[in-house]
Backbone as a printed PyTorch tensor [residue, N CA C, xyz], in Angstrom:
tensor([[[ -4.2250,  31.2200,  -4.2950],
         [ -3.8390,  29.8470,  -4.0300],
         [ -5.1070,  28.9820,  -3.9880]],

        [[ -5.1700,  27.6880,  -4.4720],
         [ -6.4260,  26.7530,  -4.9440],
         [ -6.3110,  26.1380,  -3.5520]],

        [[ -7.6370,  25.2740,  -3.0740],
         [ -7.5930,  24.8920,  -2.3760],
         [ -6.9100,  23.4020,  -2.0690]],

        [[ -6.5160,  22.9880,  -1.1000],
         [ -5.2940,  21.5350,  -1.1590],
         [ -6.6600,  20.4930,  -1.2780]],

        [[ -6.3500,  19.4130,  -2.8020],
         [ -7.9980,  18.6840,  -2.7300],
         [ -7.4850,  17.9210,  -1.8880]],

        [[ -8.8440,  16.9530,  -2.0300],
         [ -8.7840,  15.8950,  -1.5190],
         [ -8.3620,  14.3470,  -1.7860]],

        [[ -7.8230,  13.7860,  -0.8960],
         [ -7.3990,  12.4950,  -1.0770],
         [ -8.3720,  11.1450,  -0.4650]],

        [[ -8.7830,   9.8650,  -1.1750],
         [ -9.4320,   8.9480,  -0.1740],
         [ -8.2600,   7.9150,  -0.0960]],

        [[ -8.2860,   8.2420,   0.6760],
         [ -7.5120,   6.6180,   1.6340],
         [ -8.1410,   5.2740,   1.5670]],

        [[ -7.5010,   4.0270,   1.1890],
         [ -7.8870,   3.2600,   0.9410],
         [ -7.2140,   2.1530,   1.2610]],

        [[ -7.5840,   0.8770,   2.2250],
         [ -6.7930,  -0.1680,   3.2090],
         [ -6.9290,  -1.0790,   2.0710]],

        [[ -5.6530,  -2.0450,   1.7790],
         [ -5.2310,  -2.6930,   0.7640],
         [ -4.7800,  -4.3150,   1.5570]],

        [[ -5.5920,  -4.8470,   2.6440],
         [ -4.3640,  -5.9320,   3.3610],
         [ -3.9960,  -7.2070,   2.4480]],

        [[ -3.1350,  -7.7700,   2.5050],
         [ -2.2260,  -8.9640,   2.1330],
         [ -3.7640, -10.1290,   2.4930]],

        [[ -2.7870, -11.2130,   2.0020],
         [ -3.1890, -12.7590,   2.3110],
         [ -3.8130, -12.5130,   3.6630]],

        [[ -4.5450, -13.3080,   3.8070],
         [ -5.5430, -13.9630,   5.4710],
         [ -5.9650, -12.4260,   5.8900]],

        [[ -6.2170, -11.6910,   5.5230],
         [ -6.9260, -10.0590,   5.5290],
         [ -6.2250,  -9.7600,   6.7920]],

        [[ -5.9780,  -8.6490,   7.1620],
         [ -5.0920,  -8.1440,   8.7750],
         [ -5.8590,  -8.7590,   9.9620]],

        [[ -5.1280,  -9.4920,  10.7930],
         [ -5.4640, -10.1460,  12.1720],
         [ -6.3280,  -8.6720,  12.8130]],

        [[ -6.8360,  -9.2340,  13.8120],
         [ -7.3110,  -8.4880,  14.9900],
         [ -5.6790,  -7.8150,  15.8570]],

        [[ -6.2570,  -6.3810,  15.7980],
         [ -5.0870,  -5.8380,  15.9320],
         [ -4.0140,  -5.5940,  15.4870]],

        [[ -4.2270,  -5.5420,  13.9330],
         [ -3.2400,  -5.6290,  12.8980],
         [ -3.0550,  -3.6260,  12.9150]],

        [[ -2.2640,  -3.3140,  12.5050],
         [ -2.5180,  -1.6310,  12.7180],
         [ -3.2860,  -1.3120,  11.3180]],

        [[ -3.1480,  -1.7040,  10.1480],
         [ -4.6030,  -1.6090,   9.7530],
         [ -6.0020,  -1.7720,   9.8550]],

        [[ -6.1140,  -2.6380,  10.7930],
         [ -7.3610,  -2.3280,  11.2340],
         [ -7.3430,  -1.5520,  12.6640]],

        [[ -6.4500,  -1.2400,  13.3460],
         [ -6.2530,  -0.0710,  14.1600],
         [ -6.4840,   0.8190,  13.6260]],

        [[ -6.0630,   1.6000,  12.4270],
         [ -6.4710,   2.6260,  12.0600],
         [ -7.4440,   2.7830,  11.2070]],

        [[ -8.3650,   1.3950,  10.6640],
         [ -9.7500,   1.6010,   9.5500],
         [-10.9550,   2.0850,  11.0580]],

        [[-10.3720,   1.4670,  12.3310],
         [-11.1180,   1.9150,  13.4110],
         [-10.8570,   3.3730,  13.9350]],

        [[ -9.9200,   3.6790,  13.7620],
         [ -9.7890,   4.9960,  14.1390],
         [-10.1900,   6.4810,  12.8680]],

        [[-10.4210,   5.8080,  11.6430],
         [-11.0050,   6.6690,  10.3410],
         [-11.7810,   5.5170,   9.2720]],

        [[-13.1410,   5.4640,  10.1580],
         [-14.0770,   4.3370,   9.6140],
         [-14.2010,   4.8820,   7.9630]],

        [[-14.4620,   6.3470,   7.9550],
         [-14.3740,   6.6610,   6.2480],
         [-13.4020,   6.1240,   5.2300]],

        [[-12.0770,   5.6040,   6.0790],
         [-11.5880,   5.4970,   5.1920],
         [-12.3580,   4.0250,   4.2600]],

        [[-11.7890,   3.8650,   2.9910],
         [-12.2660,   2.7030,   2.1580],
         [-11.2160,   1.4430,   2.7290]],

        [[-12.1950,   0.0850,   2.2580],
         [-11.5080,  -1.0190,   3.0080],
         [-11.6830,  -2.0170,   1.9550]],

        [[-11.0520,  -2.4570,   1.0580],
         [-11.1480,  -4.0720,   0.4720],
         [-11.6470,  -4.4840,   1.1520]],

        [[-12.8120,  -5.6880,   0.6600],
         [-13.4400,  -7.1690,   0.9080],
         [-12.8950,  -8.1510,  -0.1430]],

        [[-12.7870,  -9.0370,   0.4260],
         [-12.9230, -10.9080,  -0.1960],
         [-13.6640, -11.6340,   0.1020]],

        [[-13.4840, -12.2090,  -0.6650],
         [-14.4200, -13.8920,  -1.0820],
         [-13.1340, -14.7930,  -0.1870]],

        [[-12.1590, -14.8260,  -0.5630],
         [-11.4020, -15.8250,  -0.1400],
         [ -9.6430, -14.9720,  -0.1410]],

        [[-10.1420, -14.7130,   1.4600],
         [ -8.7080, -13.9260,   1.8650],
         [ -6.8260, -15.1760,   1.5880]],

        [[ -7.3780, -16.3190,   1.6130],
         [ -6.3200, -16.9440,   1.5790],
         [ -6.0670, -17.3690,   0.0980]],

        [[ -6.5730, -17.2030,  -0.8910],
         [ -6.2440, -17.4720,  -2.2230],
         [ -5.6450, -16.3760,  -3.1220]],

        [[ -4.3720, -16.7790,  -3.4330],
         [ -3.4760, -15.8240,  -3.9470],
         [ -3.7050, -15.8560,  -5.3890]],

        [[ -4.8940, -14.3320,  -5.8230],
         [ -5.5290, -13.8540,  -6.6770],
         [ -4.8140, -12.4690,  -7.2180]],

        [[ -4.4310, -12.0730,  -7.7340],
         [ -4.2250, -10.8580,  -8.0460],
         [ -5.0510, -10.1270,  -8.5460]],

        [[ -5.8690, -10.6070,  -9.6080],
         [ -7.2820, -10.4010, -10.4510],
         [ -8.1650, -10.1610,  -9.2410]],

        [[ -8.2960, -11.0770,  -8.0870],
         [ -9.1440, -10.9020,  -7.3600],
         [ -8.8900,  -9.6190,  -6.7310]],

        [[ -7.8450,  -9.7060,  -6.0810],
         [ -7.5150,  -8.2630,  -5.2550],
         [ -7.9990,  -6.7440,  -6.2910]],

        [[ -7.3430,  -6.8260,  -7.4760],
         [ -7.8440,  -5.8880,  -8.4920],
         [ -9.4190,  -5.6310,  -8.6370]],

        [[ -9.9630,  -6.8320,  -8.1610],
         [-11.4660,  -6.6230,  -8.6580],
         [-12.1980,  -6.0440,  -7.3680]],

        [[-11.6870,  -6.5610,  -6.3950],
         [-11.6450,  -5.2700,  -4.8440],
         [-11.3720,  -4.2510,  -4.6000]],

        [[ -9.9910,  -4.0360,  -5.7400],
         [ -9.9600,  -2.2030,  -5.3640],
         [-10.7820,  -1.8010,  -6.2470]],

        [[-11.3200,  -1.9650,  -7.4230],
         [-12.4490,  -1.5560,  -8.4680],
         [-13.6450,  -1.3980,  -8.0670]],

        [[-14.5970,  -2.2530,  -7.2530],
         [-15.7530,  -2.1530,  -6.2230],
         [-15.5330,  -1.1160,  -5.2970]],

        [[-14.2750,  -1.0590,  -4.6460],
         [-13.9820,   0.0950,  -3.5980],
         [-13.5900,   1.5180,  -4.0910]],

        [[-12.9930,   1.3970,  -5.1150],
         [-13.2560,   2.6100,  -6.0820],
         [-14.5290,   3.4910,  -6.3890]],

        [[-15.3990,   2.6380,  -6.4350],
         [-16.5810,   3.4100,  -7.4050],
         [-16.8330,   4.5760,  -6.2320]],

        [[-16.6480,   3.8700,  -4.5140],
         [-17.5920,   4.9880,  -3.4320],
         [-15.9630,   5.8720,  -2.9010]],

        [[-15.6000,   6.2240,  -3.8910],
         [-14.6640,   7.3770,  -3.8900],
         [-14.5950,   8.4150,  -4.4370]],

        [[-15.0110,   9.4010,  -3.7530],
         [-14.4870,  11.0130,  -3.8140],
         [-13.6950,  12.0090,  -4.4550]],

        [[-12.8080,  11.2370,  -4.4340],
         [-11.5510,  11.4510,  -4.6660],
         [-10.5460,  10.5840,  -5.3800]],

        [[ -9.2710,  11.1460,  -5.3880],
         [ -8.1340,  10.4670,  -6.3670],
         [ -7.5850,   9.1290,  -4.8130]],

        [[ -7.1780,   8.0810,  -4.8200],
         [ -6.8110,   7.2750,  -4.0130],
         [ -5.5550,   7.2630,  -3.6530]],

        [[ -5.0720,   7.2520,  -2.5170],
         [ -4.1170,   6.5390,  -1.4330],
         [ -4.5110,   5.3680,  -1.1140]],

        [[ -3.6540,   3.8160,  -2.3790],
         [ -3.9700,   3.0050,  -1.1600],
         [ -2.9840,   2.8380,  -0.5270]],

        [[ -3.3480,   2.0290,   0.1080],
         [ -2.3680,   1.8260,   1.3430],
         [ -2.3610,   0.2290,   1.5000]],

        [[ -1.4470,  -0.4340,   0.8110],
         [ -0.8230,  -1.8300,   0.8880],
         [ -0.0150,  -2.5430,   1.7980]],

        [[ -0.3950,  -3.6110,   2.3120],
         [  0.6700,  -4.4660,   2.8460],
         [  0.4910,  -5.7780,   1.8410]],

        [[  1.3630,  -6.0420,   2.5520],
         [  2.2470,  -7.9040,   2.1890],
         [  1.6680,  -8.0810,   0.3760]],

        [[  0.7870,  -8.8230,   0.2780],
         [  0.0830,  -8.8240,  -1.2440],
         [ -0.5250,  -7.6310,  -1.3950]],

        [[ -0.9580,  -7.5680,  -0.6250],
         [ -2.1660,  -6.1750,  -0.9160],
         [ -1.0820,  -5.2300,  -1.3440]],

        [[  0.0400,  -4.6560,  -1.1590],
         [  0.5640,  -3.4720,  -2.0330],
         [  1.1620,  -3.8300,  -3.2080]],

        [[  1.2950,  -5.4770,  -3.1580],
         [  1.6320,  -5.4700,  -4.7980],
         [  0.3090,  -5.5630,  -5.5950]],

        [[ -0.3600,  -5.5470,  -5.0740],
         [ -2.0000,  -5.3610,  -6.0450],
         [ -2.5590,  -3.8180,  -6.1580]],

        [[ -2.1050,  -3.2290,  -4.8570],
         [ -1.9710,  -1.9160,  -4.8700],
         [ -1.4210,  -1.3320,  -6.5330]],

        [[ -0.3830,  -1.7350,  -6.3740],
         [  0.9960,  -1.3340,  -6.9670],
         [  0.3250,  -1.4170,  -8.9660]],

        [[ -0.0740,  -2.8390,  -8.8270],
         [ -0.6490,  -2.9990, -10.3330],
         [ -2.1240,  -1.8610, -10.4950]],

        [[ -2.7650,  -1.6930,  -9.0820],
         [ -4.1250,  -1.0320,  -9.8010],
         [ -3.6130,   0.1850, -10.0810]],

        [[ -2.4930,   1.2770,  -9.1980],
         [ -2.6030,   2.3260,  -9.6590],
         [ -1.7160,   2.3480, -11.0600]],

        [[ -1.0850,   1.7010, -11.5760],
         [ -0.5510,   1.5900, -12.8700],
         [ -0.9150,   1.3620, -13.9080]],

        [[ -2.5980,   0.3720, -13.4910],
         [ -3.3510,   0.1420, -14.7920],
         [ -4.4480,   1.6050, -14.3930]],

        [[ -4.9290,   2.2970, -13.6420],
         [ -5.3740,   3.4060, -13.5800],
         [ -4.9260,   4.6130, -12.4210]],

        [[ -3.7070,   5.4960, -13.5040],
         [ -2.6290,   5.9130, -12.7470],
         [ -4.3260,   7.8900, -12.3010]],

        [[ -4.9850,   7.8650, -13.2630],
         [ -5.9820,   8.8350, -13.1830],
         [ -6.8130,   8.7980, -12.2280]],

        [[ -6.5900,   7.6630, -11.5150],
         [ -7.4340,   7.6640, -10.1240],
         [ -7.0080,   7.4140,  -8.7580]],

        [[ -5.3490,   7.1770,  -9.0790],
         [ -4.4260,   7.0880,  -8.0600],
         [ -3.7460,   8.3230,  -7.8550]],

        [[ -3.8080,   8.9010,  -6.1420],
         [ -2.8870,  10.2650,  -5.9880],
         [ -1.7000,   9.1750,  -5.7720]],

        [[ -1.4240,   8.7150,  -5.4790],
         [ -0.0920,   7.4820,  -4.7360],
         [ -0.3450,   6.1810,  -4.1460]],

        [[  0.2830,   5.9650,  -3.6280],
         [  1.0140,   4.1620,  -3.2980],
         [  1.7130,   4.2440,  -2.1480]],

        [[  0.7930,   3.3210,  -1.1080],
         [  2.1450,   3.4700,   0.4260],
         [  2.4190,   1.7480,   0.4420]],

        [[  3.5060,   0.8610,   0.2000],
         [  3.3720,  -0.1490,   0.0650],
         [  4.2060,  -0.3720,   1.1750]],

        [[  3.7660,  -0.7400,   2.1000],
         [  4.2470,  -1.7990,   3.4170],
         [  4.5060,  -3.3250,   3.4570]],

        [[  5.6410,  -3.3810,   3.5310],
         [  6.4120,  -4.9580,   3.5400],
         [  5.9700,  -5.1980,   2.4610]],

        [[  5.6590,  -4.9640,   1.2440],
         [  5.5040,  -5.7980,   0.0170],
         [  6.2380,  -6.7770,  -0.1570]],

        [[  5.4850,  -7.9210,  -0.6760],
         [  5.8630,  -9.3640,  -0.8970],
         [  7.0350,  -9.3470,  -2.0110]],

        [[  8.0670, -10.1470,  -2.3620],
         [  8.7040, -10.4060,  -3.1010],
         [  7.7450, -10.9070,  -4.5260]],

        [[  7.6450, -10.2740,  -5.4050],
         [  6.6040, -10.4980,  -6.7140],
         [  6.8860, -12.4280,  -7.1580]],

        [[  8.2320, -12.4660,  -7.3220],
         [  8.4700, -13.9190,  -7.3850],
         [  7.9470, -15.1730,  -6.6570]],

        [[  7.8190, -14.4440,  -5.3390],
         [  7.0580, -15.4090,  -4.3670],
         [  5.4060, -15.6720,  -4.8080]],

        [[  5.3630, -15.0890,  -5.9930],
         [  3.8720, -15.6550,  -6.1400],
         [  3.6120, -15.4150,  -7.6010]],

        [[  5.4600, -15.7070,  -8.1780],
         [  4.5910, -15.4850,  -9.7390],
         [  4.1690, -14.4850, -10.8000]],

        [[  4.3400, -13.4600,  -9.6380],
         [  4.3120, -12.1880, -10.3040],
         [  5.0270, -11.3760, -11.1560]],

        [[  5.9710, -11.9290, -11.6990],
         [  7.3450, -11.4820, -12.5850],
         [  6.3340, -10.7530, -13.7640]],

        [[  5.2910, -11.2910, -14.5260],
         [  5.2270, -10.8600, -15.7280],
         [  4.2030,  -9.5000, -15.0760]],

        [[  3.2460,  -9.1200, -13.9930],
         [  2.6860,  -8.4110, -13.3980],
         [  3.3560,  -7.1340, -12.9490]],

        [[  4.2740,  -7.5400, -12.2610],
         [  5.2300,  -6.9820, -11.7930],
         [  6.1460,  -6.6040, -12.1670]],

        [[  6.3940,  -5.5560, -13.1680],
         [  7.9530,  -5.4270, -13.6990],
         [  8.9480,  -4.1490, -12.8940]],

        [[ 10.3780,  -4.6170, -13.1920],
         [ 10.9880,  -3.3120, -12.3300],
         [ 10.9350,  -2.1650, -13.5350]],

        [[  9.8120,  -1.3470, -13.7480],
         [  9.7850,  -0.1140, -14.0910],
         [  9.1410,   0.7960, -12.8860]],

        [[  9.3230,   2.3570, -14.0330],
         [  8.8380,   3.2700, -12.5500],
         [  7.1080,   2.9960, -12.6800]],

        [[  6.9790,   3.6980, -11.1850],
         [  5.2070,   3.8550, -11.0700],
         [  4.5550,   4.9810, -11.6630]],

        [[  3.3750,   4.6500, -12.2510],
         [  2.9250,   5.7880, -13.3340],
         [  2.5980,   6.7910, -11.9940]],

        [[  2.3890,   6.7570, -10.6540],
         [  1.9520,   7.5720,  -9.8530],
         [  3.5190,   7.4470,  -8.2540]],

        [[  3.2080,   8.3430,  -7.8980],
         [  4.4020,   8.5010,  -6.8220],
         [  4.1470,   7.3650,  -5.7570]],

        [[  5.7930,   6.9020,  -5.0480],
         [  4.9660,   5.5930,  -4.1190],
         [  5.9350,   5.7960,  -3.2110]],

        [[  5.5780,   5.3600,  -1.7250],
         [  6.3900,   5.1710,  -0.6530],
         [  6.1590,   3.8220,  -0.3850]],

        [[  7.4250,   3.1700,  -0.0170],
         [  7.6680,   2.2850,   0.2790],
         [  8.4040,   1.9080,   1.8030]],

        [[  7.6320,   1.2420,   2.5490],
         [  7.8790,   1.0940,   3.8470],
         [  8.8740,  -0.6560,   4.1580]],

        [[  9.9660,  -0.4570,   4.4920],
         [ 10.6880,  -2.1140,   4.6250],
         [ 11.5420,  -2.2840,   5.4900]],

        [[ 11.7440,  -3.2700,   5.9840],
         [ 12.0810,  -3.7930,   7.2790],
         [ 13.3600,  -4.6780,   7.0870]],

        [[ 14.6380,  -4.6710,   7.5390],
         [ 15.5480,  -5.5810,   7.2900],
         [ 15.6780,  -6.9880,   8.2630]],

        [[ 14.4200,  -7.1760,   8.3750],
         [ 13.8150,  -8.6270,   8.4910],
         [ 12.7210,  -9.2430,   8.0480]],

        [[ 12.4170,  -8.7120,   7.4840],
         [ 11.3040,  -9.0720,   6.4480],
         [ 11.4850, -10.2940,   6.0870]],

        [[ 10.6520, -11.0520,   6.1700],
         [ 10.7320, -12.4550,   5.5320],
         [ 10.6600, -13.1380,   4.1230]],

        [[  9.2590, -11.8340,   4.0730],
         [  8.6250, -12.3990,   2.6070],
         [  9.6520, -11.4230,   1.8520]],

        [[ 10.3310, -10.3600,   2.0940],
         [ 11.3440,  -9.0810,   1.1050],
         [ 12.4500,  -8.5290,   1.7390]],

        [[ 13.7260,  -9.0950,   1.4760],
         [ 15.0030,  -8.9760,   1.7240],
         [ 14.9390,  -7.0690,   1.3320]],

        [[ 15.8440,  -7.1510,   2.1980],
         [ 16.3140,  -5.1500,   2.3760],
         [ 16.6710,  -4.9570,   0.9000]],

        [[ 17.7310,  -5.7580,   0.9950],
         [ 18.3280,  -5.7700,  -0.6320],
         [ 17.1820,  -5.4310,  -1.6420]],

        [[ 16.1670,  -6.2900,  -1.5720],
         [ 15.2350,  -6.3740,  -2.7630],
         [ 14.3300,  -5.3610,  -2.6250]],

        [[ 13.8830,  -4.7500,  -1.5490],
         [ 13.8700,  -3.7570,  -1.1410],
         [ 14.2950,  -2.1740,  -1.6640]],

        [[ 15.3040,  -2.3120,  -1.4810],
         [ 16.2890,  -1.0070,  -1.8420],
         [ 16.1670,  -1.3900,  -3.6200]],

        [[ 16.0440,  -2.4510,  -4.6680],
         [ 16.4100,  -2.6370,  -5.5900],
         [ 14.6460,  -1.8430,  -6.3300]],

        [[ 13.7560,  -2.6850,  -5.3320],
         [ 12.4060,  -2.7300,  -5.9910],
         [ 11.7710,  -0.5570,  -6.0420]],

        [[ 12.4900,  -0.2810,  -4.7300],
         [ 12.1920,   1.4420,  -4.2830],
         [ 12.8600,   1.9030,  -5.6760]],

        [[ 14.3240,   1.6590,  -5.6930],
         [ 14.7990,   2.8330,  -6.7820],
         [ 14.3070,   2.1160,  -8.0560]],

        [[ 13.6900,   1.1060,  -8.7290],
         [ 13.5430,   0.8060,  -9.6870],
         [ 11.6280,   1.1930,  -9.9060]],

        [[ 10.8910,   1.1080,  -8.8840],
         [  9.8770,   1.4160,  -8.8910],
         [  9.8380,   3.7880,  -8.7490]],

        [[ 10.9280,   3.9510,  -8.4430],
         [ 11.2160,   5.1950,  -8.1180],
         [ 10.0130,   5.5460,  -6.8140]],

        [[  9.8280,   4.9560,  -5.7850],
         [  9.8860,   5.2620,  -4.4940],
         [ 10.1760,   5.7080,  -3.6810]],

        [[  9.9140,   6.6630,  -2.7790],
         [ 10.6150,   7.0950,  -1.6310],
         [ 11.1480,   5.4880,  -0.3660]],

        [[ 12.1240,   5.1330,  -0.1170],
         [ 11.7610,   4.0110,   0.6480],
         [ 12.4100,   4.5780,   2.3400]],

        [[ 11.1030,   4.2390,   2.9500],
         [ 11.6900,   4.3440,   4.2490],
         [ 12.0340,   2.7670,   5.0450]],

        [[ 13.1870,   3.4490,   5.5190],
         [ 14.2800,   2.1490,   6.1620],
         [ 13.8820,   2.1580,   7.9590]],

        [[ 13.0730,   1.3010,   8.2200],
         [ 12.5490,   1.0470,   9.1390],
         [ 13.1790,   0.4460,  10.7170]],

        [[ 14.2370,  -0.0920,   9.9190],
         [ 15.2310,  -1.1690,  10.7330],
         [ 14.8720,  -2.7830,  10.5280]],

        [[ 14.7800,  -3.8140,  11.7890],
         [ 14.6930,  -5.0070,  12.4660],
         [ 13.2780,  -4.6160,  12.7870]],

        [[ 12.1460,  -4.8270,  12.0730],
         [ 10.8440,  -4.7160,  12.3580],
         [ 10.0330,  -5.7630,  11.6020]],

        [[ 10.5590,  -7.2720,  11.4510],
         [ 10.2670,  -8.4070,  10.8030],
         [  8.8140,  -7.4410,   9.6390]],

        [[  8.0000,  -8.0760,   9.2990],
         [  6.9520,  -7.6080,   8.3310],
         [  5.9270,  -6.9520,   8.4580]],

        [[  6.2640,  -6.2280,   9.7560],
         [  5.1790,  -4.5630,   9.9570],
         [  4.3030,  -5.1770,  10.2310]],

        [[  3.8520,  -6.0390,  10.9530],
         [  2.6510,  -7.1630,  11.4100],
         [  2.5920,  -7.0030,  12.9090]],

        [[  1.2730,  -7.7550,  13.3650],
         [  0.9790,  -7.8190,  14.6870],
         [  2.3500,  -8.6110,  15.4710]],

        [[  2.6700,  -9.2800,  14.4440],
         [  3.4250, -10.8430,  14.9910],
         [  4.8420,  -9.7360,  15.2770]],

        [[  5.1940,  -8.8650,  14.5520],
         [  6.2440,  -8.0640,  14.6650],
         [  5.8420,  -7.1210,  15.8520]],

        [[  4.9300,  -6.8500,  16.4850],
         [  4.3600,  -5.8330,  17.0290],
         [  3.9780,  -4.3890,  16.7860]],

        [[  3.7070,  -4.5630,  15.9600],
         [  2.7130,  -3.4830,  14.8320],
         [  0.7780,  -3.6940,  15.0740]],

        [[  0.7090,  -2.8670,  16.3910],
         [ -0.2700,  -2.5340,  15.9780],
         [ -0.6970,  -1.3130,  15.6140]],

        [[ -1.4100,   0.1510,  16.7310],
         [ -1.5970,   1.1730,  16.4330],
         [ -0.4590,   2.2670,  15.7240]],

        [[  0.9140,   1.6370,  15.6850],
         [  1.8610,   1.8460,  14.6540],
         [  1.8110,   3.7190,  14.0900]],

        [[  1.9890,   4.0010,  15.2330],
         [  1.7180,   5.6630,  15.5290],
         [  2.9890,   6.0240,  14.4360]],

        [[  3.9250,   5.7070,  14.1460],
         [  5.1590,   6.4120,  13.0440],
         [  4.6170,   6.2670,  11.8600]],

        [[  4.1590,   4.9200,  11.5620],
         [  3.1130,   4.8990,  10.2350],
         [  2.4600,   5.6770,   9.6650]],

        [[  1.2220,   6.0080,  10.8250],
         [  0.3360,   6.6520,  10.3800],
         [  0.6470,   8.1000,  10.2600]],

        [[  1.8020,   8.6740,  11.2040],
         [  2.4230,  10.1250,  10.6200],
         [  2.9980,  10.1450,   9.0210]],

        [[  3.9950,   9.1320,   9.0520],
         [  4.4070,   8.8840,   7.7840],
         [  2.9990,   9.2700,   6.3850]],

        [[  2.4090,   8.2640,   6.8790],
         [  1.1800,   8.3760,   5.8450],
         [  0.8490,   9.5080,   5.4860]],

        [[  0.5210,  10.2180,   6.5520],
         [ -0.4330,  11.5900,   6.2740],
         [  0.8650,  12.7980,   6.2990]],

        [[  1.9530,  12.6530,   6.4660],
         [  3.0860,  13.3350,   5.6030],
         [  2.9590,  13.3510,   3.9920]],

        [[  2.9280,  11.6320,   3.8810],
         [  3.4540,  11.5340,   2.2040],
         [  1.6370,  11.8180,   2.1150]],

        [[  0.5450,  11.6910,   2.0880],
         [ -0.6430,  12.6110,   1.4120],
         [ -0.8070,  14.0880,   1.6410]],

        [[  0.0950,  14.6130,   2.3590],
         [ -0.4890,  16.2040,   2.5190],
         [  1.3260,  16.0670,   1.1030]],

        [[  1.8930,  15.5400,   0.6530],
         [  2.7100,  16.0820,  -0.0250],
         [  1.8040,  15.5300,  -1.3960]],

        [[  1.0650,  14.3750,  -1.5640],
         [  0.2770,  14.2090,  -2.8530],
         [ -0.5870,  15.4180,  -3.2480]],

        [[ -1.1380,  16.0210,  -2.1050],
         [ -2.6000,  16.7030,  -2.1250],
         [ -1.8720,  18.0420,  -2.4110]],

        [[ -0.4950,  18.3200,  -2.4420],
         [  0.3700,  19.5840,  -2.7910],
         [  0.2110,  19.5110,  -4.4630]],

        [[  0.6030,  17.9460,  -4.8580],
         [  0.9640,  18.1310,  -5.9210],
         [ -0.1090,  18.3610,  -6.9650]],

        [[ -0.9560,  17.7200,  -6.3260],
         [ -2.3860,  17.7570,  -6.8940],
         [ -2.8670,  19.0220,  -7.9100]],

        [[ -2.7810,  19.6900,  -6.3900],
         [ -3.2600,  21.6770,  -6.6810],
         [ -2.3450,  22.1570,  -7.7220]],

        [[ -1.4420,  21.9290,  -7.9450],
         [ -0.3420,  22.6710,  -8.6960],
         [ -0.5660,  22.4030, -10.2410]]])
């Protein structure tokens, strides 16, 4: 039996970068290794830009990537591992934004993901109806976990150290890092 490789983890946040006490940055503090996007301008809705952040954060990787997306950040997630599915083990996309809400229709299409993705959603979500939700998981072919009444997995929702998350997470990578070896 080969050994289970390795995966780098990689923090993907949305618009205005995660508040203080956002559970992504709860947990970039609790596994400083992991990789973290930077911006120039957290409030300008870039997609190119976000792409050109996970590409810089790429190079000091190890390994095949887990990122790990919220709000914008997993639909930018979502496009990098599709335009380079050879350097993506998977996709954890949390509350992802509705693609329409910013334009993203031609970026964004409902096909599958060239790499496996979990999808985390909330049936209060603001920025992504359950519905669209459930439409975007089986059309993206996602695992989607159904969270409940947990508005957008945010501080404002009370999401910080978000202890189910981070099991979740390192469930769905010890099942990437299976598939890996095989």
């Amino acid at each position: 039996m080969s050994p289970v490789p390795e995966i780098t983890r990689m923090l993907v946040p949305g618009l205005r970068d995660s508040e203080a006490g956002h559970w992504q940055n709860r947990w970039h503090e609790q596994y400083p290794h992991w990789l973290r996007i930077k911006q120039r301008n957290w409030a300008q809705v870039d997609l190119e830009g976000w792409i050109t952040a996970i590409d810089r954060e790429q190079k000091k990787a190890p390994s095949p990537l887990l990122l790990i997306g919220h709000s914008f950040g997993a639909l930018a997630s979502l496009v990098w591992a599709n335009r380079h599915p050879q350097l993506t083990a998977g996709v954890m996309l949390v509350a992802p934004a509705e693609p329409m809400r910013f334009g993203l229709n031609d970026d964004i299409l409902p096909v599958p993901l060239a790499v496996p993705g979990l999808l985390v959603a909330s049936h209060t979500d603001p920025l992504l109806t359950f519905t669209r939700a459930e439409f975007w998981a089986q059309t993206w072919r996602c695992e989607l976990a159904d969270i409940g009444e947990a508005g957008h997995i945010n501080v404002e929702s009370g999401f910080g150290d978000w202890p189910w998350g981070l099991t979740k997470l390192e469930v769905f990578a010890a099942q990437l890092a299976a598939n890996l070896s095989d």
